[in-house]
C-alpha positions as a Markdown table, in Angstrom:
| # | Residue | x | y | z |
|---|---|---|---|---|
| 1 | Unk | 100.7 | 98.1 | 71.7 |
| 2 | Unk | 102.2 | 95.7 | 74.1 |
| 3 | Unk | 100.8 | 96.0 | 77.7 |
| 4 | Unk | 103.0 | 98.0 | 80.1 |
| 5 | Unk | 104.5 | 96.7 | 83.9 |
| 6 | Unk | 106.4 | 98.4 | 86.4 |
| 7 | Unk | 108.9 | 96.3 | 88.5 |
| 8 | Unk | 111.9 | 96.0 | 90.7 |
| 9 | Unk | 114.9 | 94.3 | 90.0 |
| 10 | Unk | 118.3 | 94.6 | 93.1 |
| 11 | Unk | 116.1 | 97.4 | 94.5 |
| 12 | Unk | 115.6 | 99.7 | 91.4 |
| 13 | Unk | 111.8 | 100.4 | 89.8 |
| 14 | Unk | 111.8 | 99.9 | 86.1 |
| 15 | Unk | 109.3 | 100.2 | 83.2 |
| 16 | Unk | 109.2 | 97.4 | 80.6 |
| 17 | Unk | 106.7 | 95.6 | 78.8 |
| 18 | Unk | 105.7 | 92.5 | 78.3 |
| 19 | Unk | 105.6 | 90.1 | 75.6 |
| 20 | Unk | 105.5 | 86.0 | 75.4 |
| 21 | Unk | 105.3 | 86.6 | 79.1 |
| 22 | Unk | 108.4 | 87.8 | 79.4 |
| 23 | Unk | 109.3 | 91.2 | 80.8 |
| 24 | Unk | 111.6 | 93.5 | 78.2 |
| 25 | Unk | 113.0 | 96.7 | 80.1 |
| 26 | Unk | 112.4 | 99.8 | 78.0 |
| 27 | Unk | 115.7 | 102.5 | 77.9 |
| 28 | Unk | 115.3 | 105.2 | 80.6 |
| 29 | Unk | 112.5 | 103.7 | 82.3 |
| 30 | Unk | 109.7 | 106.2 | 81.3 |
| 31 | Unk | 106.6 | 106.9 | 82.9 |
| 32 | Unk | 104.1 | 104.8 | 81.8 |
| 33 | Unk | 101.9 | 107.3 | 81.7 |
| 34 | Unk | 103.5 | 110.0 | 80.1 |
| 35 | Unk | 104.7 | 107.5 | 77.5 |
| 36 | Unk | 101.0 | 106.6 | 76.5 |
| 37 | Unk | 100.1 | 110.2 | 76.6 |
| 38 | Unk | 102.7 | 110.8 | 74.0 |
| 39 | Unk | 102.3 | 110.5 | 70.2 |
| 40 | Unk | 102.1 | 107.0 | 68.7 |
| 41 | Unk | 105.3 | 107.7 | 66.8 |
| 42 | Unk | 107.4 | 108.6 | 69.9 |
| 43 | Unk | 105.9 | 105.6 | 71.8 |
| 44 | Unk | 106.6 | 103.1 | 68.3 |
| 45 | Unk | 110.6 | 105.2 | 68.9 |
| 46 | Unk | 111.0 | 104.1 | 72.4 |
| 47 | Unk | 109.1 | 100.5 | 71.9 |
| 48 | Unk | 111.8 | 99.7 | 68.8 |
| 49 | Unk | 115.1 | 101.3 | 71.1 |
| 50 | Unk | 114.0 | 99.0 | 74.2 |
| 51 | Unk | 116.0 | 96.1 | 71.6 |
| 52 | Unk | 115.6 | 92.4 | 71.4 |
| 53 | Unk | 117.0 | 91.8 | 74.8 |
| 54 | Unk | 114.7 | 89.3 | 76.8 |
| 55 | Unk | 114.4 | 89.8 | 80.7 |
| 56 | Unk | 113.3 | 87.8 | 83.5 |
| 57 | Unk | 110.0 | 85.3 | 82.7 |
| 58 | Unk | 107.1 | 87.5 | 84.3 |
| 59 | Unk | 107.0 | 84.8 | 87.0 |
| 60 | Unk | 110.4 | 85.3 | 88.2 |
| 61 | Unk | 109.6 | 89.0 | 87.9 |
| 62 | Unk | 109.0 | 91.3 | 91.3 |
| 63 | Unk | 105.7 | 93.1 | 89.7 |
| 64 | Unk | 104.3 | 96.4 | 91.1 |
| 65 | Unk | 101.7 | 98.1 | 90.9 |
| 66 | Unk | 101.7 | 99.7 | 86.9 |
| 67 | Unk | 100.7 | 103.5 | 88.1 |
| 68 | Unk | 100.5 | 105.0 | 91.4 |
| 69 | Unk | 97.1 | 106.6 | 91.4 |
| 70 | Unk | 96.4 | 110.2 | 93.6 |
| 71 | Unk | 92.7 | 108.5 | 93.5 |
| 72 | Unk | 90.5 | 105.6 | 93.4 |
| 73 | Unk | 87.0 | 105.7 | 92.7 |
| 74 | Unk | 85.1 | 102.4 | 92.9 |
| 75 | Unk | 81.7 | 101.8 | 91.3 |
| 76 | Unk | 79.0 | 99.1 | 91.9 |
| 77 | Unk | 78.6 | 98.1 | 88.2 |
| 78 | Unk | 77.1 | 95.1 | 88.6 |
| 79 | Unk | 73.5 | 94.2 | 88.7 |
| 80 | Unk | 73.8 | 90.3 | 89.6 |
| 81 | Unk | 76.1 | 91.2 | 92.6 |
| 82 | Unk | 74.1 | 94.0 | 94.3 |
| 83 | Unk | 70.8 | 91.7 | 93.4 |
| 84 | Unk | 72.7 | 88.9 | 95.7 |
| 85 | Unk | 73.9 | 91.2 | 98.4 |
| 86 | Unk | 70.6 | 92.5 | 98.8 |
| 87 | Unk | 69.4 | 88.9 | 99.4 |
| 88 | Unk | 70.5 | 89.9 | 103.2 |
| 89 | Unk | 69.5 | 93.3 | 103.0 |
| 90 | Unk | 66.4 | 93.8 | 102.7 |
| 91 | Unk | 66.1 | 90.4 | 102.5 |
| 92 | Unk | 64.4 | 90.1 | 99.1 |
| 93 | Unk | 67.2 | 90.1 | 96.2 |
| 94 | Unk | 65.4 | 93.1 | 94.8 |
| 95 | Unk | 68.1 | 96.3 | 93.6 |
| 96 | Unk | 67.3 | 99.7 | 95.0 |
| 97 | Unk | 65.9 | 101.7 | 92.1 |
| 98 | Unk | 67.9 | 104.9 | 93.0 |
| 99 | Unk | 71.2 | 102.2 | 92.2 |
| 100 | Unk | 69.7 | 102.5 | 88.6 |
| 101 | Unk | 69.5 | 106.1 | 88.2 |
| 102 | Unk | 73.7 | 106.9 | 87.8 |
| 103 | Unk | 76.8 | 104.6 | 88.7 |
| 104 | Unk | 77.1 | 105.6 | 92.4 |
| 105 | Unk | 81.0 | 105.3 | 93.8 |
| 106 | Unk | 83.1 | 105.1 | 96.6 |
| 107 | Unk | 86.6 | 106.7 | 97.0 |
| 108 | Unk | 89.2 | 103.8 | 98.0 |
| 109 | Unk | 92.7 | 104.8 | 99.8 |
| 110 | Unk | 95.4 | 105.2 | 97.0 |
| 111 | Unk | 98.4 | 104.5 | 99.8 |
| 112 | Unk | 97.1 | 101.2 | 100.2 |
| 113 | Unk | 97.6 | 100.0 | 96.6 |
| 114 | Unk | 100.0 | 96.9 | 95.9 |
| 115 | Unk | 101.1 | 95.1 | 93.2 |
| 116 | Unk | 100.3 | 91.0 | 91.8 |
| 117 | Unk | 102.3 | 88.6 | 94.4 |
| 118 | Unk | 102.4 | 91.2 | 97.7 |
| 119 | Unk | 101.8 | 89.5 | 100.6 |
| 120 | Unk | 98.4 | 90.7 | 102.7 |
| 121 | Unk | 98.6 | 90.8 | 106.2 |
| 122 | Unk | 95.2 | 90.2 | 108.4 |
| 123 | Unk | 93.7 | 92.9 | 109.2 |
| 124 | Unk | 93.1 | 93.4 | 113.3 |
| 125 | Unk | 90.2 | 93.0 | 114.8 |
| 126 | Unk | 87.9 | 90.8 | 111.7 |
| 127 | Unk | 87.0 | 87.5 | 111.5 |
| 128 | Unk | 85.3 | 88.3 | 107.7 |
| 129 | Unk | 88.6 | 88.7 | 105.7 |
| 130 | Unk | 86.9 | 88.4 | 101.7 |
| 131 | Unk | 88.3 | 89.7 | 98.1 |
| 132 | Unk | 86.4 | 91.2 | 95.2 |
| 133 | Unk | 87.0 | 90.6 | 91.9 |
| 134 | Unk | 86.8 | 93.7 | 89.7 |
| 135 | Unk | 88.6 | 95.2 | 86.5 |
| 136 | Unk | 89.6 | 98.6 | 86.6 |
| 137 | Unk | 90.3 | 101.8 | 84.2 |
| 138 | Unk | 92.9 | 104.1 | 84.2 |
| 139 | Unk | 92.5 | 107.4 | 83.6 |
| 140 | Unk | 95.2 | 108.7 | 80.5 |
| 141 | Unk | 94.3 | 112.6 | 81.2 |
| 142 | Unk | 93.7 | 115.4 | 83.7 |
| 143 | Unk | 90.2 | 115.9 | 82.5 |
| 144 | Unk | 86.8 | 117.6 | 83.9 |
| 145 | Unk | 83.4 | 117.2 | 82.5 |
| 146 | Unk | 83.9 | 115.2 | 80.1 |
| 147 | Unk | 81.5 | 114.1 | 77.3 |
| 148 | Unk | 80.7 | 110.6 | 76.1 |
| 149 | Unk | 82.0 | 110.9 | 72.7 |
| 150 | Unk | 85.6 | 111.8 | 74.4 |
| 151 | Unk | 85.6 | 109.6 | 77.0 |
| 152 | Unk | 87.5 | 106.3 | 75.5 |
| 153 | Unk | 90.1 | 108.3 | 74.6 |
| 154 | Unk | 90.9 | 109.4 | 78.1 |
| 155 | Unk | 91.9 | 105.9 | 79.1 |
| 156 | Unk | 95.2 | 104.4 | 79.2 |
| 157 | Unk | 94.2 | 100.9 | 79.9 |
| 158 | Unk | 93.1 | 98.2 | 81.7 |
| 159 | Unk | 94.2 | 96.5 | 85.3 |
| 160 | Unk | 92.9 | 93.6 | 87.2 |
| 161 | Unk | 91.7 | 94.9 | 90.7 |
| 162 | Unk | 91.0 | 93.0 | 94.1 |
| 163 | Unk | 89.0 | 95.3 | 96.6 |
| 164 | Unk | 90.3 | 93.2 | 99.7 |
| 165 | Unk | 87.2 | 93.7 | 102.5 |
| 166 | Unk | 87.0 | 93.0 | 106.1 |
| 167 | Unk | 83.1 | 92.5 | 105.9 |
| 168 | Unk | 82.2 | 92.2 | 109.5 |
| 169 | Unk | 84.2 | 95.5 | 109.9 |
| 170 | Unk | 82.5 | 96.9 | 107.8 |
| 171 | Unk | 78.7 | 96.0 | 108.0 |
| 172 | Unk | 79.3 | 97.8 | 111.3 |
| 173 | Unk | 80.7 | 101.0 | 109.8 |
| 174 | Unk | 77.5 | 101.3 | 107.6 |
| 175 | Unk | 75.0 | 101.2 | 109.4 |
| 176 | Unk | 76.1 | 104.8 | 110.8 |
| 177 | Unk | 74.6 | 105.9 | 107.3 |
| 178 | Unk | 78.7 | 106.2 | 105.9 |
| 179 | Unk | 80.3 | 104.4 | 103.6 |
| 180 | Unk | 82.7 | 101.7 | 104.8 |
| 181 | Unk | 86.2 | 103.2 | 105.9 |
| 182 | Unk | 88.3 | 100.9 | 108.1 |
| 183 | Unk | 86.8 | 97.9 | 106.6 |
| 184 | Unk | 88.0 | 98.5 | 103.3 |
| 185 | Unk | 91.5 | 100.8 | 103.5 |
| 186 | Unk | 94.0 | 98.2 | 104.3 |
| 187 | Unk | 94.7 | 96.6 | 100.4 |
| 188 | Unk | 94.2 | 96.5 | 97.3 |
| 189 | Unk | 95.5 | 94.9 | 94.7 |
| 190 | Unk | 95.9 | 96.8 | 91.4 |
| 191 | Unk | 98.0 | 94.7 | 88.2 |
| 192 | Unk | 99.5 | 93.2 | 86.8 |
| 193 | Unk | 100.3 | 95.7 | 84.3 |
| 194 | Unk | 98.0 | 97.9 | 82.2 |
| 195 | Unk | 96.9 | 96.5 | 78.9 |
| 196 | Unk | 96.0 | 99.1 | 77.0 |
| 197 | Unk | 92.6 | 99.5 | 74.8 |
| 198 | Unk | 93.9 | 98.4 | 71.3 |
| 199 | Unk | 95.1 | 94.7 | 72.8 |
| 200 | Unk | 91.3 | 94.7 | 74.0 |
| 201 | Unk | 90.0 | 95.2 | 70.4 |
| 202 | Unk | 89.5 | 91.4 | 70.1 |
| 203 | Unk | 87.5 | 91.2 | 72.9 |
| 204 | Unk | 85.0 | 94.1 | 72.1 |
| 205 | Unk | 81.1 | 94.5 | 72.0 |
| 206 | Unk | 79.7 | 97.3 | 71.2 |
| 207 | Unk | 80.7 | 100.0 | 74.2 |
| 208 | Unk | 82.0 | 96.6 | 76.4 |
| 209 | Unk | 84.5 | 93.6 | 76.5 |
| 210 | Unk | 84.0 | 90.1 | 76.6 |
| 211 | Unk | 86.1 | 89.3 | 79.4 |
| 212 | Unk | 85.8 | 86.3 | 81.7 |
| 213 | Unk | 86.6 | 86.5 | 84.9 |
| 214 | Unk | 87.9 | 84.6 | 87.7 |
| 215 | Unk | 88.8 | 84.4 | 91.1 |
| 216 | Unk | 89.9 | 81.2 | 92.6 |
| 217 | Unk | 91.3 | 80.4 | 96.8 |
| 218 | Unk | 93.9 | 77.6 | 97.1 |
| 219 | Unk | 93.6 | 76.8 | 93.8 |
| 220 | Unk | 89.9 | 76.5 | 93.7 |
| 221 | Unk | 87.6 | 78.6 | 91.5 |
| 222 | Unk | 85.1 | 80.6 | 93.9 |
| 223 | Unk | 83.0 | 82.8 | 91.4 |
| 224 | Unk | 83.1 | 84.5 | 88.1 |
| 225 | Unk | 81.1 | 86.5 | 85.6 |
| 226 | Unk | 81.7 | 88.1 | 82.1 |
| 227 | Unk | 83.1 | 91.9 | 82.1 |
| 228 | Unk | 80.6 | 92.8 | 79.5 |
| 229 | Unk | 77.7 | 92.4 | 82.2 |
| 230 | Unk | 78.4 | 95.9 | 83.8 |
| 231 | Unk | 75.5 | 98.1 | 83.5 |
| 232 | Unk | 77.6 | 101.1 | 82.7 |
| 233 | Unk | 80.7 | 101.2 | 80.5 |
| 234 | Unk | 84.0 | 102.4 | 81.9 |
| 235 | Unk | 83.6 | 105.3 | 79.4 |
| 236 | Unk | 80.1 | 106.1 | 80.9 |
| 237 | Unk | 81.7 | 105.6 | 84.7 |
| 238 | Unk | 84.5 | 108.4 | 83.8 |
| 239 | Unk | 81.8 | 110.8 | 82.5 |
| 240 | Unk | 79.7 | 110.8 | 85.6 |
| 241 | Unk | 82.6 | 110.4 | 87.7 |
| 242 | Unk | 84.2 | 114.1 | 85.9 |
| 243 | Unk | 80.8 | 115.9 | 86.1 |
| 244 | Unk | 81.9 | 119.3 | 87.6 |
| 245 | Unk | 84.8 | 117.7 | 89.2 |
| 246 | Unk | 88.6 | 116.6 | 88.2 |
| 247 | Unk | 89.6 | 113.1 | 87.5 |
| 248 | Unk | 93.4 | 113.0 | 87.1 |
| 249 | Unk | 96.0 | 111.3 | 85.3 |
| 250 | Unk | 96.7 | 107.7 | 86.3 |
| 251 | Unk | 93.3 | 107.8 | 88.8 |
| 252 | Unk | 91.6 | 104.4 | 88.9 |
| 253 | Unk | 88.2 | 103.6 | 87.7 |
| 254 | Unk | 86.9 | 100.3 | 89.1 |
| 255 | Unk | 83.8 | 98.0 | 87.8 |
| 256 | Unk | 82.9 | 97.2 | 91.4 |
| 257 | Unk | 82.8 | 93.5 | 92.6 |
| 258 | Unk | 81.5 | 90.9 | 89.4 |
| 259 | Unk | 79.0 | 88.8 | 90.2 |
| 260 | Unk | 79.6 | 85.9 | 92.7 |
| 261 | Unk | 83.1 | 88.1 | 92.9 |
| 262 | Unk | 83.3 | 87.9 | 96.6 |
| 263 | Unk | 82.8 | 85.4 | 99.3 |
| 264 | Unk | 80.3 | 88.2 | 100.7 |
| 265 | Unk | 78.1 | 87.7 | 98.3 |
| 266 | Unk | 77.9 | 84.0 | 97.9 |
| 267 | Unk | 77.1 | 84.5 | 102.5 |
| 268 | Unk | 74.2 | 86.7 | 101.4 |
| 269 | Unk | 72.5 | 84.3 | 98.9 |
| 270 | Unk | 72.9 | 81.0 | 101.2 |
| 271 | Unk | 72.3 | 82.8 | 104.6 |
| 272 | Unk | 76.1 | 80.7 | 105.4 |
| 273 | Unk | 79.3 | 80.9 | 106.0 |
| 274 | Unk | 80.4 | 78.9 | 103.2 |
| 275 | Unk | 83.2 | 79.1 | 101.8 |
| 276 | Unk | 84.7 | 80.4 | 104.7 |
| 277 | Unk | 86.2 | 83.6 | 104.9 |
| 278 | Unk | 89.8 | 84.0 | 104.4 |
| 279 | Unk | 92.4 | 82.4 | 106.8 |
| 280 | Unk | 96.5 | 83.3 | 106.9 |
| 281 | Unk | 98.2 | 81.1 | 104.6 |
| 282 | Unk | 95.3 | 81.3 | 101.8 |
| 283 | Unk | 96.1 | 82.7 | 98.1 |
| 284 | Unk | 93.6 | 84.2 | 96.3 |
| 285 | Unk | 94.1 | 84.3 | 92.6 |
| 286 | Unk | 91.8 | 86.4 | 90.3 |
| 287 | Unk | 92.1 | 85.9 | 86.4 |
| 288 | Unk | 91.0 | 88.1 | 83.5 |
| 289 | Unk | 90.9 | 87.4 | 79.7 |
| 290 | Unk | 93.3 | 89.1 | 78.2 |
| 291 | Unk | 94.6 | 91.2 | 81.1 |
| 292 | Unk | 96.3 | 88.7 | 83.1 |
| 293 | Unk | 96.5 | 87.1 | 86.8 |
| 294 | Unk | 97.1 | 88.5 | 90.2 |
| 295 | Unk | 97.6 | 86.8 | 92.9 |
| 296 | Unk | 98.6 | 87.3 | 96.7 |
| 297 | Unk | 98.9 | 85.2 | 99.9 |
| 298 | Unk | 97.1 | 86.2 | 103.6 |
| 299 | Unk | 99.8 | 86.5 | 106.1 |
| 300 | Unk | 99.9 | 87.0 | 109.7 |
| 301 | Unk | 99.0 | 90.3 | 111.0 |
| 302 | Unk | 101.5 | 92.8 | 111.6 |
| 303 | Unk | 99.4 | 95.8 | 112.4 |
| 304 | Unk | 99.5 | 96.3 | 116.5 |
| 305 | Unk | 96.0 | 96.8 | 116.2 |
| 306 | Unk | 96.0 | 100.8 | 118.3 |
| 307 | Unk | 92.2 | 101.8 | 119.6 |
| 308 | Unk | 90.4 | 104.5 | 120.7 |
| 309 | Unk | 87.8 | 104.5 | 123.5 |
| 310 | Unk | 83.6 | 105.2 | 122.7 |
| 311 | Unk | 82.6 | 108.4 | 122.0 |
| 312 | Unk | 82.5 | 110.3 | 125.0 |
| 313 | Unk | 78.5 | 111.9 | 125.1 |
| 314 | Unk | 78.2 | 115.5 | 124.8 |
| 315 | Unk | 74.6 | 115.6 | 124.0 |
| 316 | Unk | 71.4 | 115.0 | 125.9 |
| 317 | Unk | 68.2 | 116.3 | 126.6 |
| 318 | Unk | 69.6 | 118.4 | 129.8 |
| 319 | Unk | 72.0 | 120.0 | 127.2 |
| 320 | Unk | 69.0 | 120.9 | 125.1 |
């Protein structure tokens, strides 16, 4: 199969794929999703009527985001990474032993999704702007409690994600005992298209792929790992994640940040600064084997940056 991209052209969303990096418009502009739910003869029909016609090289091409997903779960796959975050908390490098015992989660904000080549504008209020490299699953089917044995075929394909993170923001957030909210709900980058299991064939072994991966600032390689060092598959992921609850069509599974995947992470194991956390004007550029490139600039903020005043107290011990 070829991989599958959704993309604008004088103001109208289209569905093509791509090929010899070029993007070919498919007739009617079908849902990605439904087409790769529907049987391989009917996809093989609509992939040989899309003709020989050859569109716009995928650089010239206004890419978006490949599905728009109702939900975003993402994981913390990665040993290496949470062994290096923890070099700042507790202090020692060592892994929580409860991180071993299931592929723990958080839900990310769907409505904040953008495609390969959107601009990001600063967050207000951080001086910690980072990214986080991370490849991510999407879901093919409505599905609930799913076993292991069904679970690879309950995935469309595969998408590059960046988790962007304001880290200062949110190492405040957490220490309430929550998850990170306003730190994390601003962008992310989901593209550039999905490439869809079978293209990945080459790249298999056993239940993972042997991706490298990338991400680079200005041009400059930051970090990078291998896909197949996740500690869980995606197919593993998607059954814990559908235990007694519903994982829908198009939803997004992601591997969590790869090792040395974030600026974070390379701050935790020197105790520095360094590099420096992300300015306006920087591009940061993350690379997969054989699912692409995305790539966005920081821009200036455009938020107006609204607050809210403390909490006003409604507790003490004269209340007791």
């Amino acid at each position: 199969m070829p991989r599958y991209v959704r993309y604008r052209e004088h103001g109208i969303v289209h569905t093509g794929v791509v090929r010899h990096d070029r993007v070919q418009d498919l007739p009617g502009d079908p849902d990605i999703l439904t087409l790769l739910q529907a049987p391989e003869a009917e996809r093989a029909d609509v992939l040989l009527r899309s003709g020989r016609q050859q569109r716009k090289p995928v650089e010239q091409t206004q890419l978006l985001t490949p599905v728009e997903p109702r939900a975003m779960r993402d994981f913390v796959a990665f040993e290496a990474h949470i062994a290096g975050m923890k070099k700042s908390e507790p202090g020692d490098g060592s892994v929580p032993e409860p991180w071993y015992e299931a592929p723990a989660f958080l839900f990310m904000n769907p409505w904040s999704v953008v495609g390969t080549g959107a601009e990001i504008p600063m967050p207000p209020f951080t001086e910690r702007l980072d990214f986080e490299l991370e490849v991510a699953a999407i879901v093919k089917n409505t599905v609930r409690d799913v076993p292991i044995e069904e679970a690879a075929g309950h995935i469309a394909g595969y998408c590059i994600l960046n988790d962007w993170s304001a880290r200062d923001i949110q190492g405040r957030e957490m220490r309430i005992g929550l998850g990170p909210s306003k730190g994390k709900d601003f962008a992310n980058t989901l593209g550039p298209w999905i490439t869809t299991p079978d293209e990945l064939e080459p790249y298999r072994d056993g239940d993972r792929f042997d991706l490298e991966m990338t991400v680079e600032v200005n041009g400059e390689v930051i970090g990078g790992d291998n896909l197949r060092n996740m500690s869980w598959s995606f197919e593993e992921m998607l059954v814990h994640a559908s235990r007694d609850a519903w994982v829908g069509a198009g939803d997004a599974l992601a591997s969590g940040t790869a090792s040395t995947g974030a600026l974070s992470e390379r701050w935790s194991r020197s105790g520095a600064l360094t590099p420096p956390p992300l300015r306006v004007g920087d591009v940061v550029r993350m690379t997969v084997a054989g699912l692409g490139s995305i790539e966005n600039r920081v821009v200036e903020q455009t938020s107006p940056g609204h607050t809210v005043p403390r909490a006003r107290r409604t507790y003490g011990p004269d209340r007791l």
